[in-house]
DSSP file (Angstrom, degrees, kcal/mol; ACC not computed):
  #  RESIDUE AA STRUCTURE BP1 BP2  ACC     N-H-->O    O-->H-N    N-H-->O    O-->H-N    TCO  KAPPA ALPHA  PHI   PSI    X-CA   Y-CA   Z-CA
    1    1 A X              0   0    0      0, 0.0     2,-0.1     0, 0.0     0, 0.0   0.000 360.0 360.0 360.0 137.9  -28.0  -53.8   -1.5
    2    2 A X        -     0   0    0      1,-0.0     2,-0.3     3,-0.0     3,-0.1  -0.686 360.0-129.6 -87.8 160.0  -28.4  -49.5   -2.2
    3    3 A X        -     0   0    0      1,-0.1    -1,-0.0    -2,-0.1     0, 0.0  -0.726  38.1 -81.8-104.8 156.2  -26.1  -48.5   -4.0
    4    4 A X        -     0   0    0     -2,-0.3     2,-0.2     1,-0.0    -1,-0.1  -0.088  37.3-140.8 -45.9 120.7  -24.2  -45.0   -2.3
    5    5 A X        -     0   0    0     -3,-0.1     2,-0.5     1,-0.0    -1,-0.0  -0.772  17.5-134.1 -88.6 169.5  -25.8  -42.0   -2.8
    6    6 A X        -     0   0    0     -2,-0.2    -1,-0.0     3,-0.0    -2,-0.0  -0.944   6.1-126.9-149.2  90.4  -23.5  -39.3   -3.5
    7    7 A X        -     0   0    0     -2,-0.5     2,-0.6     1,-0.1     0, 0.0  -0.537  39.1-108.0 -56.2 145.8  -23.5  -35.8   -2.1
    8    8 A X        -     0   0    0      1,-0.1    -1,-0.1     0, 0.0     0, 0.0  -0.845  32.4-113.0 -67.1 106.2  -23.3  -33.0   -4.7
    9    9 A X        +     0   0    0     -2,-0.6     2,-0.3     1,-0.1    -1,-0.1   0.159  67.8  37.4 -32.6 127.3  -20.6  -31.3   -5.2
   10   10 A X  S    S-     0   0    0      2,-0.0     2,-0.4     0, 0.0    -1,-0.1  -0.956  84.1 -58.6 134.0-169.1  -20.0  -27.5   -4.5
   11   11 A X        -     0   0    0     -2,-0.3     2,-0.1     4,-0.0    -2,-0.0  -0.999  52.0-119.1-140.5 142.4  -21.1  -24.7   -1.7
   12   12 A X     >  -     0   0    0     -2,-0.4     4,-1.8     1,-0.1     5,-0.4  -0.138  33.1 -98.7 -81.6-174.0  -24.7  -24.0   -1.2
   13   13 A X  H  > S+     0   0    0      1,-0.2     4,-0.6     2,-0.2     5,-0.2   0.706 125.8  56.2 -82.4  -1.3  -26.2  -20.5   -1.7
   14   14 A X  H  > S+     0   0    0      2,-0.1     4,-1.7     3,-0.1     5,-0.3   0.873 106.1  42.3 -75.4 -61.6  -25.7  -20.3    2.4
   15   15 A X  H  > S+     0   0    0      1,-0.2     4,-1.0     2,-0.2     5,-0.3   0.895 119.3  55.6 -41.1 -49.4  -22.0  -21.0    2.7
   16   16 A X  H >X S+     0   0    0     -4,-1.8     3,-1.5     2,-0.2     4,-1.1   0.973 109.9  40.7 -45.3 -60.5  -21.8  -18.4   -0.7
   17   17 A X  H >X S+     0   0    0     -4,-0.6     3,-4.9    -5,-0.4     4,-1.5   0.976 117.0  49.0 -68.9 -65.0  -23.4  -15.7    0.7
   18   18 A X  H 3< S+     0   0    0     -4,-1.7     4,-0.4     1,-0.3    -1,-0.3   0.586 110.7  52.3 -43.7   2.3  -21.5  -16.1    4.6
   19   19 A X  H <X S+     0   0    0     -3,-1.5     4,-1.2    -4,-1.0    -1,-0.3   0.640 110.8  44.3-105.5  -5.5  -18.1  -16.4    3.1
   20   20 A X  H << S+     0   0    0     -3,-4.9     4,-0.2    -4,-1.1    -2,-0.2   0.775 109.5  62.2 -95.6  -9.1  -18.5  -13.0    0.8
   21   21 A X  T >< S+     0   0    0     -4,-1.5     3,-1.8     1,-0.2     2,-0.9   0.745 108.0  37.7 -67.7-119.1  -19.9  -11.5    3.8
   22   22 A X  T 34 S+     0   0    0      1,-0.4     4,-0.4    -4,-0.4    -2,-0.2   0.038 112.4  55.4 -50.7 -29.6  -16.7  -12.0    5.6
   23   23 A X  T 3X S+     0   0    0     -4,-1.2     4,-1.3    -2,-0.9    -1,-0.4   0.606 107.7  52.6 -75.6 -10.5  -14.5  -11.3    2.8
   24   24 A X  H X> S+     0   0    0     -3,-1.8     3,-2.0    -4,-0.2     2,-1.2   0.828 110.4  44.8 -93.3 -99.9  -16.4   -7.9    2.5
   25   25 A X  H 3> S+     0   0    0      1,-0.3     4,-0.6     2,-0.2    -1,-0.2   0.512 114.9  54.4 -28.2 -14.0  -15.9   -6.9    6.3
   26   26 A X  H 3> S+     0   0    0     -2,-1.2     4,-4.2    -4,-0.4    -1,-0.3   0.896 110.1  42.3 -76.0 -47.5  -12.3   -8.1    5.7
   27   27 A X  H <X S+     0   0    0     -3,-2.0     4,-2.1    -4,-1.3    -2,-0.2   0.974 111.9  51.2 -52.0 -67.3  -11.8   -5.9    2.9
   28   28 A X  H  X S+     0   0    0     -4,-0.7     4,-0.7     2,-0.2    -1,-0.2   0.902 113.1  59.4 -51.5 -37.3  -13.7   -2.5    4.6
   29   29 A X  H >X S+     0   0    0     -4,-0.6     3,-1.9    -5,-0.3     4,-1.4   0.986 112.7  27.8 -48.0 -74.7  -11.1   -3.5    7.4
   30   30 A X  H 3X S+     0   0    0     -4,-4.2     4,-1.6     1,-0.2    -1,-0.2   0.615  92.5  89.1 -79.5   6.5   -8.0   -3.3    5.7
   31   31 A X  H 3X S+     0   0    0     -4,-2.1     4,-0.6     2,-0.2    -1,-0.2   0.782  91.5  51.2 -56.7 -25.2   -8.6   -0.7    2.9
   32   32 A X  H <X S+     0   0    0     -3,-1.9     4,-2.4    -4,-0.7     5,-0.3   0.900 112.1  47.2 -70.4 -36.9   -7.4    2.4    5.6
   33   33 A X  H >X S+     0   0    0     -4,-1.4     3,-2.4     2,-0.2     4,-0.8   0.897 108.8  49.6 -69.3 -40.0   -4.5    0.8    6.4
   34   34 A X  H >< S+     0   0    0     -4,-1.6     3,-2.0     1,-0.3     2,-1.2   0.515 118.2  46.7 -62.5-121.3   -3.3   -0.1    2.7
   35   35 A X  H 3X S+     0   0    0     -4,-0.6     4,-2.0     1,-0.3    -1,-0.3  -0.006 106.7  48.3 -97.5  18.5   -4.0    3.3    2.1
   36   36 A X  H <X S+     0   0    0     -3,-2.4     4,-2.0    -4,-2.4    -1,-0.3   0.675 110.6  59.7 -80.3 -18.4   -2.3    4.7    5.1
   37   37 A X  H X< S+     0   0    0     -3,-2.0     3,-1.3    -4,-0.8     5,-0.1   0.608 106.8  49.7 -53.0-116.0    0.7    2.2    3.7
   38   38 A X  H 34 S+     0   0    0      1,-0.4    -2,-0.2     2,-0.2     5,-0.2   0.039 110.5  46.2-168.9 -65.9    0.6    4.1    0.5
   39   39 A X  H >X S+     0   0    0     -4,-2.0     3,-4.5     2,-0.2     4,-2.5   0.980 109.2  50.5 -34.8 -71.7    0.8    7.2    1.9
   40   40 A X  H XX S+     0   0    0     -4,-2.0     4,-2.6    -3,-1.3     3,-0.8   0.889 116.5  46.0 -45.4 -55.0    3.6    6.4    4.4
   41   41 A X  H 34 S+     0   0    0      1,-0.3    -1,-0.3     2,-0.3    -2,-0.2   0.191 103.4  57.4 -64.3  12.0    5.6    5.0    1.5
   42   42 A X  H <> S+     0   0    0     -3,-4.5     4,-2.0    -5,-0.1    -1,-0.3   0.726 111.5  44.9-114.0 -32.0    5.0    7.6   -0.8
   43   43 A X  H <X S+     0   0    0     -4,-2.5     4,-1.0    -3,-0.8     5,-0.5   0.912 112.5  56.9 -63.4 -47.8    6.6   10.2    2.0
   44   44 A X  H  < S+     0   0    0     -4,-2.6    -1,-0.2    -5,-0.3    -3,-0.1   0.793 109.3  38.6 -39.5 -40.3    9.2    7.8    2.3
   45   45 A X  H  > S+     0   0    0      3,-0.2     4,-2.8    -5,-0.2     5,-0.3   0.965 110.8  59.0 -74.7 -71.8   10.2    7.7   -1.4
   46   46 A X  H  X S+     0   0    0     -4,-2.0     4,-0.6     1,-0.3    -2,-0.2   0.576 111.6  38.4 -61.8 -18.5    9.9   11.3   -1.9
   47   47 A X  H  X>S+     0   0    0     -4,-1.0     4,-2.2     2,-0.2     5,-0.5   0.479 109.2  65.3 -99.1 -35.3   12.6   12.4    0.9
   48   48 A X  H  45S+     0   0    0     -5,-0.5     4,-0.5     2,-0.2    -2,-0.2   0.973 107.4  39.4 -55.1 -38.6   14.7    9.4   -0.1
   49   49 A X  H >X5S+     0   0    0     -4,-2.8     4,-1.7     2,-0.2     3,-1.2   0.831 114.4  54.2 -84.8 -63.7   15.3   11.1   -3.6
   50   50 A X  H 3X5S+     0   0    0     -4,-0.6     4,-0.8    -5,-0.3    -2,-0.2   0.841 115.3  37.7 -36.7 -52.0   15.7   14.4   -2.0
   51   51 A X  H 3X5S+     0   0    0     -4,-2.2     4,-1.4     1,-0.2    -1,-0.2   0.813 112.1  59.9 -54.7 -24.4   18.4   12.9    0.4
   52   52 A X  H <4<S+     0   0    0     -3,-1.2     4,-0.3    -5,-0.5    -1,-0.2   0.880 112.0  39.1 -68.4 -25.6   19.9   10.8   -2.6
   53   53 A X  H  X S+     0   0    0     -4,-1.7     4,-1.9     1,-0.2     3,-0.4   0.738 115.1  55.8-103.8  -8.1   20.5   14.1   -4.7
   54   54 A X  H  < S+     0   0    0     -4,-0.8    -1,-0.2    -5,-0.4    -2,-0.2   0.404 110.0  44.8-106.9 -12.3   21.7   16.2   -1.5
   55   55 A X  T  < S+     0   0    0     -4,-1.4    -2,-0.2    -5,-0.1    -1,-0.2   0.285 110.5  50.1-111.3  35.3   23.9   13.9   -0.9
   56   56 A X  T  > S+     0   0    0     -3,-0.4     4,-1.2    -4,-0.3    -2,-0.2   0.637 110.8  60.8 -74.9 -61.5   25.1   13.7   -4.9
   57   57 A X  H  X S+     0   0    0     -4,-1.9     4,-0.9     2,-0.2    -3,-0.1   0.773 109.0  36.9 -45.8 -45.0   25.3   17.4   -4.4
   58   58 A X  H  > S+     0   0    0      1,-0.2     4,-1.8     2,-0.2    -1,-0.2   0.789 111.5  54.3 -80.8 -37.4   27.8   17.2   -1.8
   59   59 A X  H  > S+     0   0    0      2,-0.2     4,-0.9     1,-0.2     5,-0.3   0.726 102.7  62.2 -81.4 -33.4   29.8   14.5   -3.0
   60   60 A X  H  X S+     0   0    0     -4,-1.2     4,-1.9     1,-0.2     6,-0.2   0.773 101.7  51.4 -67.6 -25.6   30.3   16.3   -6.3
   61   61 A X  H  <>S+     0   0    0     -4,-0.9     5,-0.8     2,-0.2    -2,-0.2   0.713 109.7  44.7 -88.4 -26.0   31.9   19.0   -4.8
   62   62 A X  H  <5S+     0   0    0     -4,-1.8    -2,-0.2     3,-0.2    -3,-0.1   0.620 114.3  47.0 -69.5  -3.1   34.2   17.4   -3.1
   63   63 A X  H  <5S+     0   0    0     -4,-0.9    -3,-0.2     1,-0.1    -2,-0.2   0.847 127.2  35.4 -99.1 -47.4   35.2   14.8   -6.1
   64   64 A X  T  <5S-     0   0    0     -4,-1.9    -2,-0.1    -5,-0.3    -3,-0.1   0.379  98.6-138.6-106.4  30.2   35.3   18.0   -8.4
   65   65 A X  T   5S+     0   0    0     67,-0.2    67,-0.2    66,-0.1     2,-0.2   0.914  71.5 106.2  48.4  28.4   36.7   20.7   -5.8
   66   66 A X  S   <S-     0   0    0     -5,-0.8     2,-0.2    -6,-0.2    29,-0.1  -0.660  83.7 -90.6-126.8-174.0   34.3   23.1   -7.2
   67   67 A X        -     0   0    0     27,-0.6     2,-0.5    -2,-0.2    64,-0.2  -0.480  38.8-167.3-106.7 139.9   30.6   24.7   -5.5
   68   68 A X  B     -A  130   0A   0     62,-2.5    62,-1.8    25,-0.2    25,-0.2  -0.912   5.2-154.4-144.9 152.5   27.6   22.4   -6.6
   69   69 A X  E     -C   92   0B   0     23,-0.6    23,-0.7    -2,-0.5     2,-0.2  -0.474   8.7-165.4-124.2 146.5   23.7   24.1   -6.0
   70   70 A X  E     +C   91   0B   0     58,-0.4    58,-2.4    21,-0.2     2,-0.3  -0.772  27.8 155.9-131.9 133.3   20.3   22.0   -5.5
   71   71 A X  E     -CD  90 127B   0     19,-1.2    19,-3.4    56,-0.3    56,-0.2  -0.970  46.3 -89.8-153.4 147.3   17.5   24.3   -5.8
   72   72 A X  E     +C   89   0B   0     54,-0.8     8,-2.7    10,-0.3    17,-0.4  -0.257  41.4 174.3 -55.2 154.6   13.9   23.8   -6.8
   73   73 A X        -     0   0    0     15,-0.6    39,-0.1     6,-0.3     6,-0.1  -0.857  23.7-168.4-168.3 126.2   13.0   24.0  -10.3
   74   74 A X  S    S+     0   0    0     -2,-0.3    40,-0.3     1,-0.2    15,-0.1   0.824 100.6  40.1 -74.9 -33.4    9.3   23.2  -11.9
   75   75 A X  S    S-     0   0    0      3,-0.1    -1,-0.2    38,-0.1     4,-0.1   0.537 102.2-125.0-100.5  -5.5   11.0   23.3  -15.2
   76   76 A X  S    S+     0   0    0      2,-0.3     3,-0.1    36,-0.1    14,-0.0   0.786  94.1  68.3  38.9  41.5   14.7   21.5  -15.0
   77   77 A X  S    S+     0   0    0      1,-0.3     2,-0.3    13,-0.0    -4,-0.0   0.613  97.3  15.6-167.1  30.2   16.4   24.3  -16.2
   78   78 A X  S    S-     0   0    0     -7,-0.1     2,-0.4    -6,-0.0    -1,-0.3  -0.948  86.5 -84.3-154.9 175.4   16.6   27.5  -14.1
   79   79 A X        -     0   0    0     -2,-0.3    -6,-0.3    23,-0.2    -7,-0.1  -0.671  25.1-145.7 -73.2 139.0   15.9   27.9  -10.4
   80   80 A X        -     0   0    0     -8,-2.7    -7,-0.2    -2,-0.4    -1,-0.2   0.931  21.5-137.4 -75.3 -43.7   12.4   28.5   -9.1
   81   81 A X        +     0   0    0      1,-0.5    45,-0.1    45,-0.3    46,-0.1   0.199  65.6 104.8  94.6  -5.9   13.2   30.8   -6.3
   82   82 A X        -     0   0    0     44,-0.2    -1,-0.5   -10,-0.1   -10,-0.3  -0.247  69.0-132.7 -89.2-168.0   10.5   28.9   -3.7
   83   83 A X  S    S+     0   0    0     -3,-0.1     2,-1.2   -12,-0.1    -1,-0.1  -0.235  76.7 105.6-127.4   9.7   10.9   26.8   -1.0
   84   84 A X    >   -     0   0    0     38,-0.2     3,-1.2     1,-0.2    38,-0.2  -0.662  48.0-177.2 -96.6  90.3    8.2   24.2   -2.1
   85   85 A X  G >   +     0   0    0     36,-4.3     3,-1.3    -2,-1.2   -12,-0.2   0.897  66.6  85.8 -66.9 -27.8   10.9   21.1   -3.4
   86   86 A X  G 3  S+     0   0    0     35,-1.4    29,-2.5     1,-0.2    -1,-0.2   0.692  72.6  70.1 -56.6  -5.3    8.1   18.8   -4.5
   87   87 A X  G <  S-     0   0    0     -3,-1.2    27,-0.4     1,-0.5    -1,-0.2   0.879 118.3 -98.2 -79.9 -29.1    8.0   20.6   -7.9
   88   88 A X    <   -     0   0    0     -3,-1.3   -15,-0.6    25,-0.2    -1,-0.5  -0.608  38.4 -97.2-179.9-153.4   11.5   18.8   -8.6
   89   89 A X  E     -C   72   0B   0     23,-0.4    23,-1.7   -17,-0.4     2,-0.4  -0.853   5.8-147.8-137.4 112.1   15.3   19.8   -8.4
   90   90 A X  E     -CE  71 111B   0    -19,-3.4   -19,-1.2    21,-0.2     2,-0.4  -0.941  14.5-165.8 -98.5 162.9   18.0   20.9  -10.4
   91   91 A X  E     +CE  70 110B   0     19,-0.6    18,-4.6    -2,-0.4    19,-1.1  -0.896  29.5 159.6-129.5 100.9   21.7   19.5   -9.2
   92   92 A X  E     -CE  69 108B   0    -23,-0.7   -23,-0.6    -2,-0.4     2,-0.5  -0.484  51.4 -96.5-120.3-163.2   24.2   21.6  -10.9
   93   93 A X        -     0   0    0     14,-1.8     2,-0.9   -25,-0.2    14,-0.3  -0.914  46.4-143.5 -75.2  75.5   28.1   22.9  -11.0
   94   94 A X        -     0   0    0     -2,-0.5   -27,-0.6     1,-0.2     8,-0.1  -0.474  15.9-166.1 -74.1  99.7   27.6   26.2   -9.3
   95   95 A X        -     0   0    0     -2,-0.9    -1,-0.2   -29,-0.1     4,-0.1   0.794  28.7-135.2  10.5 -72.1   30.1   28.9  -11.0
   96   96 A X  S    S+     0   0    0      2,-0.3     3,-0.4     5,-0.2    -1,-0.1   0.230  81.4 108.3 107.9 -19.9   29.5   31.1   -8.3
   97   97 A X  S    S+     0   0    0      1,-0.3     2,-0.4     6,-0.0    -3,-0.0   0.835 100.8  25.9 -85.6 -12.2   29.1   34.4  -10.8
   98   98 A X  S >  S-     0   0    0      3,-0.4     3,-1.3     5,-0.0     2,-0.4  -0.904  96.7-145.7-131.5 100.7   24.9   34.2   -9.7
   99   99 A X  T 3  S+     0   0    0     -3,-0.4     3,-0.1    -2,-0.4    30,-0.0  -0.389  86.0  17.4 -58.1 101.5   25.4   32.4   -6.2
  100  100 A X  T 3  S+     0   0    0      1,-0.4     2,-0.4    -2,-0.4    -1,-0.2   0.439 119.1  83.0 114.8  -9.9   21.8   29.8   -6.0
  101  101 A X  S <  S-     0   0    0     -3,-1.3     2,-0.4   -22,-0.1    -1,-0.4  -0.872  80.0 -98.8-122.4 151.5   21.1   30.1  -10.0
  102  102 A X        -     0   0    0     -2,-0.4     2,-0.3    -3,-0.1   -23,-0.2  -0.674  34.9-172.7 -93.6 152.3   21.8   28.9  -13.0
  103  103 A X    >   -     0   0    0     -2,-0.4     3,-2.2     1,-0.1    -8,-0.1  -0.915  35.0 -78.4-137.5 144.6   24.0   30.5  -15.2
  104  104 A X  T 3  S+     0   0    0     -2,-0.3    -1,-0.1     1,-0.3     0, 0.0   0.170 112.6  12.7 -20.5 120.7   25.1   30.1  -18.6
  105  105 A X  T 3  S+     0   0    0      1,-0.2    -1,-0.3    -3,-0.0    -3,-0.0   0.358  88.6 131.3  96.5 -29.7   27.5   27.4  -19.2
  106  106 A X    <   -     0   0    0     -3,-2.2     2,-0.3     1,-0.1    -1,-0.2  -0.134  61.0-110.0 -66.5 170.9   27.3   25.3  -15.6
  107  107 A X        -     0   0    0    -14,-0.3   -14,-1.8     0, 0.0     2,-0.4  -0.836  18.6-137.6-107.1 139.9   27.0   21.8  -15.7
  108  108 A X  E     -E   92   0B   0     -2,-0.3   -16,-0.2   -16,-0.3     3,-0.1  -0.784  21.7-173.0 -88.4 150.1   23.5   20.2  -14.6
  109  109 A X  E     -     0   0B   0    -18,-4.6     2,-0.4    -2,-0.4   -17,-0.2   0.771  67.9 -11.0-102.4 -51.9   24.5   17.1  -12.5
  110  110 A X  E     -E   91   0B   0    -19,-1.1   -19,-0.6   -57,-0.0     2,-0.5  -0.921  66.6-155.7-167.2 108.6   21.2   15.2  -11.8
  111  111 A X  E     -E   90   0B   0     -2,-0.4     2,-0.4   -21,-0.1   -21,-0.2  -0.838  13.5-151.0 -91.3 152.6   17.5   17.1  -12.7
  112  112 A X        -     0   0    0    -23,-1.7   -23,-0.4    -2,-0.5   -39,-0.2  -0.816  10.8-133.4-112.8  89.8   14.8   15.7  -10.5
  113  113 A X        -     0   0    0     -2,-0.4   -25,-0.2   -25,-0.2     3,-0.1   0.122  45.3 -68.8 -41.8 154.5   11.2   15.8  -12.2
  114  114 A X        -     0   0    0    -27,-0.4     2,-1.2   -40,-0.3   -27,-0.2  -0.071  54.1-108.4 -48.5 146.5    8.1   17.2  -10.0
  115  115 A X        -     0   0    0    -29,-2.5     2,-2.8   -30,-0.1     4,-0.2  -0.713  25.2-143.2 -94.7 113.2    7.3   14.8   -7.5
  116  116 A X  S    S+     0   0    0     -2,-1.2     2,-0.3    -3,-0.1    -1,-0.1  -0.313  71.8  79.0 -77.3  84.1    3.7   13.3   -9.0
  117  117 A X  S    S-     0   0    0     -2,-2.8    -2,-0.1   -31,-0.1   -75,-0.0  -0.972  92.9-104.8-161.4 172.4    2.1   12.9   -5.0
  118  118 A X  S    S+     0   0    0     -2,-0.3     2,-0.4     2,-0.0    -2,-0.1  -0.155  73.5 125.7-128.1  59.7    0.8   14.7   -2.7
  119  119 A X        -     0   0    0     -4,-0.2     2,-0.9   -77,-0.1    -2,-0.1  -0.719  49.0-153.7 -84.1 136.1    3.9   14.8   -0.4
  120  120 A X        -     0   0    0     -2,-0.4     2,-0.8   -35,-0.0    -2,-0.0  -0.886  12.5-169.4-128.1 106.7    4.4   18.6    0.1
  121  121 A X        +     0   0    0     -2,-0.9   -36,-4.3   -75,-0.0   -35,-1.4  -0.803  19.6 156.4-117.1 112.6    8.3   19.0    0.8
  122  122 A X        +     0   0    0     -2,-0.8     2,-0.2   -38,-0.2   -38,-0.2  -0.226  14.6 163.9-112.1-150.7    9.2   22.5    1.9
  123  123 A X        -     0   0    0     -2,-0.1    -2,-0.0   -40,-0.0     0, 0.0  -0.831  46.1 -96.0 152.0 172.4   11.7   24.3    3.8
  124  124 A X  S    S+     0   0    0     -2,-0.2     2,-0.2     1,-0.0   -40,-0.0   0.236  93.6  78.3-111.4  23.4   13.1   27.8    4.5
  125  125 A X        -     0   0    0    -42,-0.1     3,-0.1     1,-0.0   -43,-0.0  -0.994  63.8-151.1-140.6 111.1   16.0   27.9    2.0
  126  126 A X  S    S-     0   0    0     -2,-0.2   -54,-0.8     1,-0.1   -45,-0.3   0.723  86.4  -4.3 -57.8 -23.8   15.5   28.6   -1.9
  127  127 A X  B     -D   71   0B   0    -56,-0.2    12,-0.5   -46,-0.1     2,-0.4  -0.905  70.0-129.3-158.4 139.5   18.8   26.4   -2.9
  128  128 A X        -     0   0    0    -58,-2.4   -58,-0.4    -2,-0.3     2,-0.3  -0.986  22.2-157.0 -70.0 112.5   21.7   24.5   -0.7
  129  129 A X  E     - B   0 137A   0      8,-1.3     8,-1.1    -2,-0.4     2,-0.4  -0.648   6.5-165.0 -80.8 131.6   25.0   25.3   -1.7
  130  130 A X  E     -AB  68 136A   0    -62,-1.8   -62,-2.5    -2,-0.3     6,-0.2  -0.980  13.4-141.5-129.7 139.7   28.0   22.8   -0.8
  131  131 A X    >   -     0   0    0      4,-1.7     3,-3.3    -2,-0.4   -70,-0.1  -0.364  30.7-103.0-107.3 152.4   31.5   24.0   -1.1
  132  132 A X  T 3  S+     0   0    0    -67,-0.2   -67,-0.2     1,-0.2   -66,-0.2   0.747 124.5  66.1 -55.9 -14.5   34.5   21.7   -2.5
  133  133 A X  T 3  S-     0   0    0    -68,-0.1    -1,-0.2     2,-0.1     3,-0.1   0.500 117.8-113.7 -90.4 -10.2   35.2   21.5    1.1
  134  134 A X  S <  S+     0   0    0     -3,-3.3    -2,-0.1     1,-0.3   -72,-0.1   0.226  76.7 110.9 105.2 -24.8   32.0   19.6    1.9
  135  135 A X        -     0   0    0      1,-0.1    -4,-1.7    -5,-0.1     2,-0.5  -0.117  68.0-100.8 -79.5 160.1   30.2   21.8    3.8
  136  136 A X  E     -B  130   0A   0     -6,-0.2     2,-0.6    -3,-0.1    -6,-0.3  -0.872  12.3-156.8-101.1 147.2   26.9   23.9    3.0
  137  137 A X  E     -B  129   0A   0     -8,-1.1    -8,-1.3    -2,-0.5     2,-0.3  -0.973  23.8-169.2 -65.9  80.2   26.7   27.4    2.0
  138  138 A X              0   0    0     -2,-0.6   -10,-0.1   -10,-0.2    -2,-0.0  -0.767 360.0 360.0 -84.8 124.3   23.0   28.4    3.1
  139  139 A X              0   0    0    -12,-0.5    -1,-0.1    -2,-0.3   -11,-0.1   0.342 360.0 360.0 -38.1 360.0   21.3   31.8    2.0
């Protein structure tokens, strides 16, 4: 009687090479879309905090009956004066005695740091004003 021979265990150096082939052409496939995912979701995120604090802004003047400002600021503690928001935010208690700035003595509400992407969020307004009444105040 033979006794069984035994296959040897394993992938040959064919099998190797066609399956890394095929994981390579899988890979070159889906690296645009992942990073067109990445993208989309990094524009997604970056107007989702803009809306989150614009409507913070709004909702703060009407819980404390008083003016509350979002305006860019590179630094979180004055106004920039642009229109480019992707450098951050401040969200403050606007006073009213320098309408769109800060001014001695206001309260900051919520600073929002530069947005680290390269989402470029502009617009044609240096600050949004909202009135205790809810409404916006535009320059």
């Amino acid at each position: 009687m033979k006794p069984l021979q035994q296959r040897p265990q394993g992938l040959t150096l064919v099998e190797l090479i066609v399956t890394l082939a095929v994981a390579i052409i899988l890979t070159l496939i889906a690296a645009p879309m992942f990073n067109a995912l990445m993208s989309g979701n990094e524009v997604s995120s970056s107007s989702n905090l803009l809306t989150t604090h614009m409507n913070l802004a709004r909702s703060e003047a009407v819980k404390r009956g008083v003016p509350v400002t979002i305006c860019p600021s590179g630094d979180g503690k004055i106004c920039a004066g642009t229109t480019q928001w992707a450098i951050g935010w401040l969200v403050f208690q606007d006073d009213g005695a320098t309408v769109g700035d800060v001014d001695p003595g206001e309260e900051f509400i919520a600073i929002s740091p530069s947005l680290d992407t390269d989402v470029t969020i502009g617009s044609s307004h240096t600050y949004i004003r909202y009135l205790a009444d809810g409404t916006v105040d535009l320059p």
